[in-house]
Each structure stands twice: as structure tokens, then as C-alpha cells.
N, C-alpha and C positions, 0 to 999 in steps of 0.2 A: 504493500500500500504506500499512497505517498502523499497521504494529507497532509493539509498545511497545519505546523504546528506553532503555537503564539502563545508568547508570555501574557497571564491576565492577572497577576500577584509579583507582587516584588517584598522581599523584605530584606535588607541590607544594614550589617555593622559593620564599620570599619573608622579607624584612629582620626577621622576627618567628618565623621558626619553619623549618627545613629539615626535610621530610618531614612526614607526616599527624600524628604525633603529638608532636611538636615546636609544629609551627605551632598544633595546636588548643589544647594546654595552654595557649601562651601570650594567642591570642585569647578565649581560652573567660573570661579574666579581667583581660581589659583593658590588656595587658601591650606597648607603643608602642616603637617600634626608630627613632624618627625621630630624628635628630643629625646634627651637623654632617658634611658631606663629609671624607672620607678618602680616599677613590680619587684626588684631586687636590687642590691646594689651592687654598679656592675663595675669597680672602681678596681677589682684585681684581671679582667678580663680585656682583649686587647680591641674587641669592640665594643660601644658604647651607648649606640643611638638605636631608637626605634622607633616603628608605628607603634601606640601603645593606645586600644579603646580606653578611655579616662573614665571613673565615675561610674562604670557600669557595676551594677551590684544586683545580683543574682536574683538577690531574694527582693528585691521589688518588683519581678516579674513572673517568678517561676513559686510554684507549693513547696513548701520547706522540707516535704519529703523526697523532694527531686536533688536537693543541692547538696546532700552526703553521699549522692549515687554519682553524681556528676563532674566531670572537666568544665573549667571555664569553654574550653570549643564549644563542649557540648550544652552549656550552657546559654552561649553565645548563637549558636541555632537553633535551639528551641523558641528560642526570642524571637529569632528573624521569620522563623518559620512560622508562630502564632501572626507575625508583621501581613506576612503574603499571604494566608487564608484569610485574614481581615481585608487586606488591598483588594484580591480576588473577589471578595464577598459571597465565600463559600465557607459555610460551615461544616465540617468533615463528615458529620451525619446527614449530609444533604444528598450524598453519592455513594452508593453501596460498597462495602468498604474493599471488597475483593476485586473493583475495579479503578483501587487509589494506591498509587506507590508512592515510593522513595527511592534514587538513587545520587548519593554526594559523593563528592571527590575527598582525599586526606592525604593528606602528607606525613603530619607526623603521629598524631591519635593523641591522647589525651596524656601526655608529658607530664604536666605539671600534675596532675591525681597522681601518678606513675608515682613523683619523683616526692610526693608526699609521704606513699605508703611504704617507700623503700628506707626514708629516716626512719618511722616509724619501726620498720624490722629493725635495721641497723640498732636504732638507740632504747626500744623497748620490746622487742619481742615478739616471734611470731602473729603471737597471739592477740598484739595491736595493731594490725592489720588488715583494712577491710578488706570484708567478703565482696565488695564493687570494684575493687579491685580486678576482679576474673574477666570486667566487659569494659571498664572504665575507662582504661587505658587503651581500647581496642581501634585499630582503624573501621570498620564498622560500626561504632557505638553513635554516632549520629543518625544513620537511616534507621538503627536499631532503635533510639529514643522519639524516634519523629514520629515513626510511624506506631509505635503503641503509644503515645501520647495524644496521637489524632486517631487511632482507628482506623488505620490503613495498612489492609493484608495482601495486597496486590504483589505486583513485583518491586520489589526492593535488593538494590546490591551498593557496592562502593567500588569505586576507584581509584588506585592507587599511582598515578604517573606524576607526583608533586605538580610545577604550577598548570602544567599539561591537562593535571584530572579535569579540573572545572569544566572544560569544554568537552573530555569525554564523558564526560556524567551527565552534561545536557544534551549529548550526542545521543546517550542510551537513552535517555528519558525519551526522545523524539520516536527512536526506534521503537519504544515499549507504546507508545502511544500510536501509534501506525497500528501496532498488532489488536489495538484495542483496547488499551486501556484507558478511561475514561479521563483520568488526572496524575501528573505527575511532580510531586514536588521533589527540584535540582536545584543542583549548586555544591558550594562548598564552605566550610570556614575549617581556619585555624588557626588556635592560639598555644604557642608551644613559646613566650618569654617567662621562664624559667633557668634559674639555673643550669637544671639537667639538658632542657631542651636546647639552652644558648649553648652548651658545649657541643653540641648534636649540629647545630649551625654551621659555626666556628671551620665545623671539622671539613667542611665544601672548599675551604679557603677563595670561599669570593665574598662574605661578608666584608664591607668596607669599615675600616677602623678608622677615620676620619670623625673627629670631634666638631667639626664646622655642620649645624645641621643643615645650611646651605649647600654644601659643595661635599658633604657623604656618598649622593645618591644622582650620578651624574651621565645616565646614559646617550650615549654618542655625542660623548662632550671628550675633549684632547683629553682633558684632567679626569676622566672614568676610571675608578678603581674598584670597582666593586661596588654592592648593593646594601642598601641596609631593609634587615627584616621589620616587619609588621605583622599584625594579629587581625583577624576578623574575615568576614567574606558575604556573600549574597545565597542566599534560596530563593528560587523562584516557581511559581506557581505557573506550569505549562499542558496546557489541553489543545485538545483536538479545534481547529477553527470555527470550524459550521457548530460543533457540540457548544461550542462557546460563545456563538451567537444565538443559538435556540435557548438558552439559558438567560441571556439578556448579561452578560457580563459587560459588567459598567467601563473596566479596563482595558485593553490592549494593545499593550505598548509596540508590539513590534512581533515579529516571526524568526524561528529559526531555519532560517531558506537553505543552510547553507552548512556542511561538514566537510574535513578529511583529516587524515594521521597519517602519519609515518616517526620513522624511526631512525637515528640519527647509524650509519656505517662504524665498524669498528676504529676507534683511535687509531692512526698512520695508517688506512687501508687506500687511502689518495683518491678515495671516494668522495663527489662531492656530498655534504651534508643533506639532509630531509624536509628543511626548512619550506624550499620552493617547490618541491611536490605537492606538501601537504595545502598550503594557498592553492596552488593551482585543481586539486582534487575539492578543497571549499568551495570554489570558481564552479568548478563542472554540477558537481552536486547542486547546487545555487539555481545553474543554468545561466549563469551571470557572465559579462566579458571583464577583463581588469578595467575597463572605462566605467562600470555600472560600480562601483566602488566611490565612494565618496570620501572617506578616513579610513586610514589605519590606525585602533588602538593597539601600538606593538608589545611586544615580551619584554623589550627594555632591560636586559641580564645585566646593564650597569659597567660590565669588562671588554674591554676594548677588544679580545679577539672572539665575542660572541655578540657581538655590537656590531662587528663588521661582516659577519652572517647575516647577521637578519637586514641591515643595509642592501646586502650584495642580493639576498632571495627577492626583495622587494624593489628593487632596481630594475633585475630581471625579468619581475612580472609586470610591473608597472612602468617601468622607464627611469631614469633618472628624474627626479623632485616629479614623477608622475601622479603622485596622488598625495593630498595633507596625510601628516602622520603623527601620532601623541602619543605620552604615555601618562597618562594623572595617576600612574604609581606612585611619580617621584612625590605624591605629598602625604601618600598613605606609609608608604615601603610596601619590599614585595609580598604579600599575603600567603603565597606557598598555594596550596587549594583554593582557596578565596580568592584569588584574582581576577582568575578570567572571569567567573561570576559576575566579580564588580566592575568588569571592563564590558563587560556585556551589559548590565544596566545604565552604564556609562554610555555606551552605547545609543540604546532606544531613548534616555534621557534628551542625548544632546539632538541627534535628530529631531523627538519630538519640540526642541526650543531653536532648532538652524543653529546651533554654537558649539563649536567643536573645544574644548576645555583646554588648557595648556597643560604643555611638560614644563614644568617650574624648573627655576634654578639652571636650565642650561644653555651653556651656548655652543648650537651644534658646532663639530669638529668639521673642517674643512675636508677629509677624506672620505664622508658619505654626502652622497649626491643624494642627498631624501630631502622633501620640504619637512621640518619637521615644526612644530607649531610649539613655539616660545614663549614665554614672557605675558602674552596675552594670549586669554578666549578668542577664536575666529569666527567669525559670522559663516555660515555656507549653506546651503541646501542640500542634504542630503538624504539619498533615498534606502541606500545601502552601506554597512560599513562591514569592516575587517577585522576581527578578533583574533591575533597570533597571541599564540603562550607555546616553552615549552618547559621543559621538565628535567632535572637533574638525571642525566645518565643518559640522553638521547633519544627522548619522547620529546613529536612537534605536531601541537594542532593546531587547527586555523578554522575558523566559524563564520561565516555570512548571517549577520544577522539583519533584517528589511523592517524598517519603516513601515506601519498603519496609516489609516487614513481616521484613526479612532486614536 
């Protein structure tokens, strides 16, 4: 089957904005949440900065029976996810529940409970150890807590390709809803600034150790060194189109027209990279030319010889400065699983206002020929955009996501 599938719910946390119009005000004009770590102190470690959600506290949103079972992630999507059944204006009992899924992306799973219950043995004993423990820590434990918290026994799974998953989780979601599923809530978040989880980081050696919250997070700038991490990410509420107008769904912000992946050749195999396959497999899937593109929101890795991949693929497909291109990570940091989500609401946001959001803080480097979009929001009409992410170890997706006329 190949019905058109369309976001009708959105619900979004990230270090820049909590909820859909939170987060866009402040994106929509450049507005960076990057600062020094506060969840611990990070003054023996040799990076220092983050996206960090401020002020969120659990139990103003969630039953106090949920927050001894829980990770802040999982925490953090529960939240979003009550966000987009409200935005959708579907209440989970409205739609039989064996035809409502779940499927999110994860990166790292629930770190910080982890890295709780492991003092916990360490300094008192087995036996202070939660029994939440066995799922809390789990890359699963999000589709796992969505969908019994809403009553949804559909299909549900996760995916695991770090900032890649996002897009393949709403890749499955599209496909599960072809086959019939009535409703699927996607996306991803995570929040892994912990100690434990910041040594987990660390260990990638592309974290930027730059103390200037300015000039940390610098993608296809001369002076790129690396990326600095962030917390949070988007679930979105995606059904079937026509199911979604017999319903009278008040929202829809946009369509997912548009998939493909691939996978990056072994190190020194003199293979070129996977990057421009997978844009171009979006492209086809889409049914789209590279002129029907109106923005790129890129993957933005922050390091100059994965800066100049995604340059070179998008050069290739598009031309040199062929098409506006952004990245509003640089004010979040990069989210891990959570990004492409929020680069995809990003996405139908700026379309739906014609303003393409800036990449803050940089100034492109003279050896990518990209127009990349600076300093200031752009005005443009757009009817279609570009969503690249990839993923640590050589996972690359690319998403078309289309503009509504709602």
C-alpha cells in the first residue's frame, strides 16, 4: 500500500523550547540553550557544555507511581507523548487499541536510572537495588511505557541506529500504517547527561571541549571541532491521511512523502560513503526531483571530515549552494535519537510560517559550496524539505517530509 501518511500531533522537549510553541518561538529566531552542565558537575571532565531541558520536573506531569519506574528519557516522553495525543485530539480510547502503536528510536536507554542503581549496589547492596531496574535502563523502555500508559497493543518496536533512528522509526511507523494500522505514535528522545552516560559520550571523541558556548558547536565553520550533546527529542502523532480527515483532525502539519537508508562502506574500503544514496532513495520514494526541495535540515556532525560528506552528498544532489540548508541543532546540541524528530517538526513548523530558522553561531567555511543559512531566519516558500541524520558507526537516513495545505 502507499497511502499518504501525515503528522496530526506533535509533542516536543528539547533545551530550547518545551512544547510546539515554546520551542518554535525560540528556534524560529535563533535563540541557543547551550551552557554549561548543571545536572552534575562536570568540572573534572574535558567537556563541559550542553543542551540541558531546565526546570522540567517529572512529577508535575506524570503519577508518582511512574517516577521510581522511570529515566528522565522516559520521563521526558511520556510528557511529549500525553503533548501529541492532546495536539492530535485523540484520546487513546477513541481507536481500538490493537490498531495503535508505538515505535521510537534510542540511543543510549535510560543511563542515568542505570547509573543510579549501580551506586546503589556498589555502596549498599544488592539488595538496594531496584527491581525497575530489569526494563528501566532498556533501549525499549519508551515504546514499552507509551504504549501501556495509553492502551496501545498494536505494533510497537525501537530502533537503535543513534541520531539515524529518528527517521527510521518514522520510516516504520509509515510502513506499519500502510499495512493498517490505524495510528502510530514516533519519534524519539534522549537524555543520557549523567555522569555515566557523559563518559559513554566522551568515548566517540567528537564531543567538543570548547568552553565558549558560542563557538563549541560549529558545523561547516573553518573552526569545527566537534559537537556538543543535548537531551530531549519529538513524538509525533502519524495516521493514515483520508483516516485523518474522516475523523475531522483539526491538525496537519505536513506528510511523510519521502524515505531511504543506507549504510556507510567499511573504514579505508575507498568506497565512496552512503550519505548521497540515501537523499537520493528519499528523492525517489518522495517521487520528488532535487529542484522540488526547498531546505535542507542537515546532520550537522560538527567535525570537519564528516562536515565535508555531507557538503560533498548535497552538492552532488543539488548543485553547488543548490538548495538553502540549516541546522537549529546548533542551539539545542545534538539530541542522539531526538533529533531528526525535532528536525522534522522543524521542518513542517517553518514551512507552515515560509521561514527557514538559522544555524546560529556560524560562519560557513569557504570549502563547502552549500548556501547554508546564518545569523538570520530566511523568509522562503517552501513546499518540501530535506531531513538528513546519521548515526554513529555508519547509519545515513534522509526523509522528505511535504507541506499541507491545513
Amino acid at each position: 500500500m502507499t497511502a499518504r501518511v501525515v503528522i496530526t500531533g506533535i509533542g516536543i522537549a528539547t533545551p530550547n523550547g518545551f512544547g510546539v510553541e515554546d520551542y518554535w518561538a525560540a528556534t524560529r529566531v535563533g535563540k541557543s540553550a547551550i551552557g554549561r552542565i548543571t545536572r552534575f558537575d562536570p568540572t573534572q571532565y574535558p567537556a563541559r557544555l550542553a543542551g540541558e531541558i531546565r526546570g522540567f520536573d517529572a512529577r508535575d506531569h506524570l503519577p508518582g507511581r511512574l517516577i521510581p519506574q522511570t529515566d528522565r528519557m522516559t520521563q521526558l516522553a511520556l510528557v511529549a507523548t500525553d503533548s501529541a495525543f492532546e495536539d492530535a485530539g485523540v484520546k487513546p480510547g477513541d481507536i481500538p487499541e490493537y490498531e495503535m502503536g508505538v515505535v521510537t528510536a534510542s540511543t543510549a536507554g535510560g543511563f542515568e536510572f542505570g547509573q543510579n542503581e549501580l551506586q546503589a549496589l556498589w555502596s549498599r547492596g544488592s539488595q538496594h537495588v531496584s527491581a525497575y531496574q530489569s526494563f528501566a535502563w532498556f533501549y525499549a523502555v519508551n515504546s514499552g511505557q507509551i504504549s501501556i500508559r495509553n492502551g496501545m497493543r498494536g505494533h510497537s518496536a525501537v530502533v537503535v541506529s543513534d541520531q539515524a533512528g529518528g527517521l527510521d522509526a518514522i520510516a516504520q511507523a509509515r510502513r506499519q500504517i500502510r499495512k493498517g494500522s490505524k495510528l502510530i505514535c514516533s519519534g524519539g528522545v534522549d537524555a543520557s547527561i549523567c555522569p555515566w552516560g557523559w563518559v559513554a559520550q566522551l568515548a566517540n571523541g567528537r564531543v567538543s571541549t570548547s568552553e565558549n558556548t558560542e563557538r563549541a558547536y560549529l558545523p561547516f565553520d573553518a573552526d569545527a571541532s566537534g559537537y556538543v550533546p543535548g537531551e530531549g527529542g519529538a513524538l509525533l502523532i502519524l495516521e493514515d491521511a483520508e483516516a485523518a480527515r474522516q475523523r475531522g483532525a483539526e491538525n496537519v502539519y505536513g506528510e511523510i512523502a519521502g524515505y531511504g537508508s543506507t549504510f556507510d562502506p567499511r573504514p579505508g574500503s575507498g568506497r565512496e560513503p552512503g550519505l548521497r544514496r540515501a537523499i537520493e532513495l528519499a528523492l525517489a520514494d518522495a517521487d520528488a526531483e532535487p529542484s522540488d526541495i526547498g531546505v535542507v535540515f542537515a546532520d550537522a556532525a560538527g567535525t570537519p571530515e564528516l562536515d565535508r560528506v555531507e557538503a560533498e552528498a548535497l552538492i552532488e544532489v543539488f548543485g553547488a549552494a543548490g538548495v538553502p540548508v540549516t541546522a537549529p541543532k546548533t542551539m539545542t546540541g545534538r539530541l542522539y535519537s531526538g533529533a531528526a524528530p525535532v528536525d522534522v517538526v522543524t521542518a513542517v513548523l517553518a514551512m507552515r510560517e515560509g521561514l527557514i530558522p538559522p544555524t546560529v553561531n556560524v560562519s560557513l567555511s569557504p570549502e563547502y559550496d552549500i548556501d547554508l543559512v546564518t545569523a538570520q531566519p530566511r523568509t522562503a516558500h517552501v513546499r518540501n524539505a530535506l531531513v538528513v541524520a546519521r548515526g554513529y558507526g555508519g547509519f545515513n537516513s534522509a526523509m522528505v517530509v511535504r507541506g499541507t495545505d491545513r
